[in-house]
N, C-alpha and C positions, 0 to 999 in steps of 0.2 A: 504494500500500500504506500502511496506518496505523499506527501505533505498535503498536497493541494486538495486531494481526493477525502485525504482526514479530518482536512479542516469543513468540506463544504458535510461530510457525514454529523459534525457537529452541528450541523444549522449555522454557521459564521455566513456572514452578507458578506458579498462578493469583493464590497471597500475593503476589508481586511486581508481578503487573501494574499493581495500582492506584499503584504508587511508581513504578515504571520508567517508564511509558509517558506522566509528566510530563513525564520529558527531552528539551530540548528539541534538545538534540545530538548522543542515543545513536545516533539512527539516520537522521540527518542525512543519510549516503552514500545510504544504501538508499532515500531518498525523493527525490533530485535528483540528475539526470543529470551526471556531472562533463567540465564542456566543456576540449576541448585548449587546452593551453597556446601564449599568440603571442606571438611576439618579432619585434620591427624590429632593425635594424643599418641605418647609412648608412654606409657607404666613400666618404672623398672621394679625390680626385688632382686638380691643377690642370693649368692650360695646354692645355684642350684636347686633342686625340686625333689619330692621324694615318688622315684616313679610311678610305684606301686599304687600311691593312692592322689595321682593326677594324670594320667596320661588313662583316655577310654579303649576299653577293647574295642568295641564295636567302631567300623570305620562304618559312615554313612550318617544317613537323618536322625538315625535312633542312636544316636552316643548315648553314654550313661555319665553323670556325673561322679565321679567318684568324692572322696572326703573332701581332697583341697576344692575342687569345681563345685561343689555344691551350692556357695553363695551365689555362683552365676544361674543357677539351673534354671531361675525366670525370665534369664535374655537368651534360653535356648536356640530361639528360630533366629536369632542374630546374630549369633557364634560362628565361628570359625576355626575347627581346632587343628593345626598343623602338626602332623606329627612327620619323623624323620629330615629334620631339617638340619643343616649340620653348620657349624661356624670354620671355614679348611684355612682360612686366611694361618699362614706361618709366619716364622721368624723371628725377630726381637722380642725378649719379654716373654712371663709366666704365663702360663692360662687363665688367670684371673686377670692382667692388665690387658692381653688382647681379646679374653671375651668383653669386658668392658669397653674399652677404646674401639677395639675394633667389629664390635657389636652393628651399631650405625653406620660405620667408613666402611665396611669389608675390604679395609686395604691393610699393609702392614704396617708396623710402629718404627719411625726411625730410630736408627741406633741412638742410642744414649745412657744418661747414670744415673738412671733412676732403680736402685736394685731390685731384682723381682726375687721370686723363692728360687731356690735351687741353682746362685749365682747366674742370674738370667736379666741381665738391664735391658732398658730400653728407653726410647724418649717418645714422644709424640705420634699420634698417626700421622698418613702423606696425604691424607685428603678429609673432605666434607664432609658431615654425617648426613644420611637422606633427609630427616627433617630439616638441617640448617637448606638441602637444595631443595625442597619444596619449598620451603619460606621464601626462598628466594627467587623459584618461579612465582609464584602466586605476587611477589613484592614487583613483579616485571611488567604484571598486566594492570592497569585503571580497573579492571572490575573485581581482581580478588585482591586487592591493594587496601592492606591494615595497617593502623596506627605504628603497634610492631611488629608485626609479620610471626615471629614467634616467641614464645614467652617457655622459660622455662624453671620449673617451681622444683623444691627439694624437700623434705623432708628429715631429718638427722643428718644434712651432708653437713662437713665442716668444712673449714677453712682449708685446709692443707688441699694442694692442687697438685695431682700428680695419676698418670696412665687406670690408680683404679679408682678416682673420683669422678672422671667427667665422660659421659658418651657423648653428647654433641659437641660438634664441631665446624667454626666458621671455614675454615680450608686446613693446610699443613700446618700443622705446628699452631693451632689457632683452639685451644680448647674454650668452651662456653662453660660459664659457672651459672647454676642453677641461685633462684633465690633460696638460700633456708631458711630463712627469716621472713612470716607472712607481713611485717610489719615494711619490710624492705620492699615486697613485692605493692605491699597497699601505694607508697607512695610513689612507686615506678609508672604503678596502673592512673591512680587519679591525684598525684602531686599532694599539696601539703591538706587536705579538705580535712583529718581530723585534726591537725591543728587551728582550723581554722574552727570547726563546729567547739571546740574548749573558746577560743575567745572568744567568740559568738555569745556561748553559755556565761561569758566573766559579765561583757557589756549587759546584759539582760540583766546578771545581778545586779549591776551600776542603778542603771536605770531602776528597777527595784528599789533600790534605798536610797536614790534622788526622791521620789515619788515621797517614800512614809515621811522623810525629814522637811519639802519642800514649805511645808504652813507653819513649820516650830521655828522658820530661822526670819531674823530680820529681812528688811528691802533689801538691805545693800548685800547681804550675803545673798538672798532668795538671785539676785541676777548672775552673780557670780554661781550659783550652780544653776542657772540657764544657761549659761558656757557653756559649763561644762557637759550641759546633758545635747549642746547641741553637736558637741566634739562627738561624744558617744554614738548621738544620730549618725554622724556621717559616717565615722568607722564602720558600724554597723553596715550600714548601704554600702560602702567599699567591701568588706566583706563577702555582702550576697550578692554583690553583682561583679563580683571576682569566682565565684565558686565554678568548679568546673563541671559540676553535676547536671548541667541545665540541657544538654544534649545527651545524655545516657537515656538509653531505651528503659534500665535500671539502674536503681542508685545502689554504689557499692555493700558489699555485706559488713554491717559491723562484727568490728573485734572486739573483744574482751581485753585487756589492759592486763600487760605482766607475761603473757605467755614465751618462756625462755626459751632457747634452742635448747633442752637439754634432753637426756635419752626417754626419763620419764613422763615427759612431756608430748610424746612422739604421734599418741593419739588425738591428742588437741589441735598441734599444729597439722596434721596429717587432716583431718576435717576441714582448719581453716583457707590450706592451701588449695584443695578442691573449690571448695567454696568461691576461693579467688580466681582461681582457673574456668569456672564456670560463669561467672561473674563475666570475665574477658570476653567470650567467646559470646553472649547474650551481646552484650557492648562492640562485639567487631573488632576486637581493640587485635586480636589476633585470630590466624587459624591454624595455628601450629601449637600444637606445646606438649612440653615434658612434664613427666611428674617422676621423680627421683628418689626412691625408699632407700635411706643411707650410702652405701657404697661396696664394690668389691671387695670381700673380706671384711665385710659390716661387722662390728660387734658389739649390734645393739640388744641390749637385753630386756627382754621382754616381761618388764615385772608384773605388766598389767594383766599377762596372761598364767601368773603365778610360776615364771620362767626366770628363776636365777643366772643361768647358764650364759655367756655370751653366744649370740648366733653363728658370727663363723668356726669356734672353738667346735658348736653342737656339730656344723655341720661336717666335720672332719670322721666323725664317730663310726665306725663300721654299723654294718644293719641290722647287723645280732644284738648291737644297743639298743634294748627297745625302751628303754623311757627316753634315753635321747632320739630315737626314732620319732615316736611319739611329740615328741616338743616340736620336733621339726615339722610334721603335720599342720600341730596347732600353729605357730608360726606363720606356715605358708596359708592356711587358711587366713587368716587375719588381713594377710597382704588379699585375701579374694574378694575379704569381706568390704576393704576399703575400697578397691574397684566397683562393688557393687554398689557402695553409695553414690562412687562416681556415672555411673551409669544408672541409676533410678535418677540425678537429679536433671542426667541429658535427656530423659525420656519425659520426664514429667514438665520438662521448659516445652513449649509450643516453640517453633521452628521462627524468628522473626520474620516478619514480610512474606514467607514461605507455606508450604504444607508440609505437615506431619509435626514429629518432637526434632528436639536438637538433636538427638541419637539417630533419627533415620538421615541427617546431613554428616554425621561425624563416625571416622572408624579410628576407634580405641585398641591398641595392641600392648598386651602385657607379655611383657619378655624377662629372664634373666642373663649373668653370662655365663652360666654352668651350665649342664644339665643335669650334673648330677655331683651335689657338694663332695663326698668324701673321695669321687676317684676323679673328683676336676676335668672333666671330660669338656670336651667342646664340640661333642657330638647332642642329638637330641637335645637342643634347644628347645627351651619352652617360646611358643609363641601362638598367643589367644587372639585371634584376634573377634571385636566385638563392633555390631554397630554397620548401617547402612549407608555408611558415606562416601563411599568408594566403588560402589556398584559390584561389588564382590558377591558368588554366589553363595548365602551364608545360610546357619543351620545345619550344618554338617561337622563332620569328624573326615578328613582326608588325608591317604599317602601321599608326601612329597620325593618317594623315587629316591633318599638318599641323597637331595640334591643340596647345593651349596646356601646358605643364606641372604647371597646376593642376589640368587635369582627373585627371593622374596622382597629386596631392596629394590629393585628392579622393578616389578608389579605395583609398587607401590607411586615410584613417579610413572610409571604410565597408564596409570588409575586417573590419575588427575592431567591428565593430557599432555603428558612429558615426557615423549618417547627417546628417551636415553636409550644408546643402543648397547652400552656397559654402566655398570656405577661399581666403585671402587675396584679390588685388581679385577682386571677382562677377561683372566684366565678364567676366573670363577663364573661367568657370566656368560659360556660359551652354549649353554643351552635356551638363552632366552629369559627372558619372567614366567615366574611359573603361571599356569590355568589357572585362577580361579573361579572363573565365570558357570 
């Protein structure tokens, strides 16, 4: 349809046509089909998985959940579960720094002195992680073009920056640090607005106790705190027409005051970073992001789950250990359970602008870099993935053939129309992206 032809289907008189139908924006909608919105999310958890009670026998529609998948078993028909996936990338570095590093890159680590187990150094990966180059496609086009392109949240990570803290990556040698601090990520997202809502709240007390004193003070004083209550007006109105909330679809989630980075804390922040992660994604602010559960060779302890033990210590245990079996279960369940809040809160958003929930525009993939904590393998990779946003044909349990992990990195930028014909080494990459369709 043409301008001309849209504008006379409006009933516009014929004086207008020749103005209107220069615009090159009036009718923009009406001439170009508006494609759904796609979001990634990667979920990490370290240490491996415990096969026996996460990986389903049944390959096909009817998977069964076993222990750890059980929190998911209500996004069934929108699972994806990969099994035989392998991580083959070699060289520099122990199996825990290049399942980590080289998780996203499927390329190798450069040499370097960063020590791994088993007198094994290494330094940085040579390339990109795939969420940094989806972000960065999607940052290339006017239409999937966000505030920041990708946002990436943390959970127990610390400070210390090194092959088994970070999976994303800007390019070589370019590691991205996750927020772990929701208080860091609040003011990334929407700049100083809770300090601003506390002075907000000081003025309003101002004014408050201008008000009760104003009839007990003399003339000469009563003007002088007309000043000052007019100082107060203006701050005020500076304030609210500083605030940067007034273009959010939604206004940020509040936090709670005091919540530390520290281990015991792990389920507090682990909520509030979702929350902020979802928060963004409502707001456009991105459509990329990580969510980051501590780190390779984590050794967070789980006291909330009456788990003394540190987790990578448990996860070293042979399998005849069965109460550190068992912890490990509980453990990785926890990590399923907190994906599942993340996904009950994608499904329950309506989709902005769009149809369906946020969850049929967004695919969630939960991965580790083990597959299996005590014999550090880097074979069967856990990798869930959840969610309609990718057009993947989902609802199933399916064989990957043994195949390499980059063919799944692969699938993924040409899900969102980015026919990479390699990502990270090429060797790996010599069959293609894998089917999901």
């Amino acid at each position: 349809m043409n301008r001309r032809t849209a504008l006379k289907q409006l009933g516009l008189s014929s004086l207008s046509l020749p103005i209107l139908s220069q615009s090159p924006t009036l009718f923009a909608e009406a001439n170009s089909k508006v494609s759904p919105k796609q979001r990634l999310v990667v979920m990490f958890s370290p240490n491996g998985t415990i096969s026996e009670e996460f990986w389903p026998e049944r390959i096909g529609e009817d998977f069964e959940h076993k222990r750890i998948l059980k929190p998911l078993e209500p996004f069934h028909d929108k699972m994806l579960v990969l099994r035989d996936l392998h991580n083959k990338v070699k060289g520099d570095g122990d199996n825990h720094m290049r399942g980590m590093s080289c998780l996203l890159t499927g390329i190798e680590l450069f040499p370097g002195n960063v020590m791994g187990g088993g007198n094994t150094p290494s330094g940085w990966p040579k390339g990109i992680s795939i969420d940094r180059e989806i972000s960065n496609f999607f940052q290339s086009k006017e239409s999937t073009r966000t505030r920041h392109g990708a946002l990436h949240f943390g959970v127990g990570v610390k400070d210390t920056s090194d092959p088994w803290t970070r999976m994303s990556y800007h390019g070589p040698n370019q590691p991205v640090t996750p927020f772990a601090d929701p208080y860091d990520a609040y003011r990334r997202l929407y700049g100083n607005v809770r300090e601003k809502k506390k002075v907000r709240s000081v003025l309003d007390d101002l004014k408050s106790d201008f008000a009760k004193v104003a009839n007990r003070l003399p003339e000469s004083d009563r003007k002088l705190l007309i000043e000052h209550s007019k100082l107060v007006d203006r701050m005020e109105n500076e304030y609210a027409n500083s605030s940067s909330l007034d273009n959010l679809m939604v206004k940020p989630p509040e936090l709670p005051e005091g919540i530390l980075n520290r281990n015991d804390n792990l389920p507090q922040l682990s909520r509030l970073q979702i929350d902020l992660l979802v928060n963004s994604f409502i707001n456009d602010f991105a459509r990329v992001a990580t969510l980051q559960y501590t780190k390779s060779v984590g050794q967070a302890k789980m006291n909330w789950l009456d788990i003394d033990d540190a987790h990578h210590t448990l996860s070293h245990e042979p399998d005849k250990n069965k109460d550190a079996y068992e912890k490990l279960v509980r453990i990785n369940t926890w990590f399923a359970e907190e994906l599942a809040y993340l996904l009950k809160k994608l499904e329950s958003t309506p989709e902005p602008g769009q149809k369906g929930s946020m969850l049929d525009h967004t695919l969630v993939i939960w991965t580790n870099e083990l597959g299996k904590g005590n014999s550090h393998t880097l074979d069967h990779i856990p990798f869930i993935l959840i969610g309609n946003g990718f057009g993947f044909n989902m609802g199933r349990s399916m064989w990957c053939d043994n195949s390499t992990h980059n063919r799944l990195l692969l699938s993924l930028a040409h899900a969102v129309g980015h026919p990479l014909k390699t990502f990270g080494n090429p060797t790996l990459c010599k069959r293609g992206p894998l089917d999901l369709s």
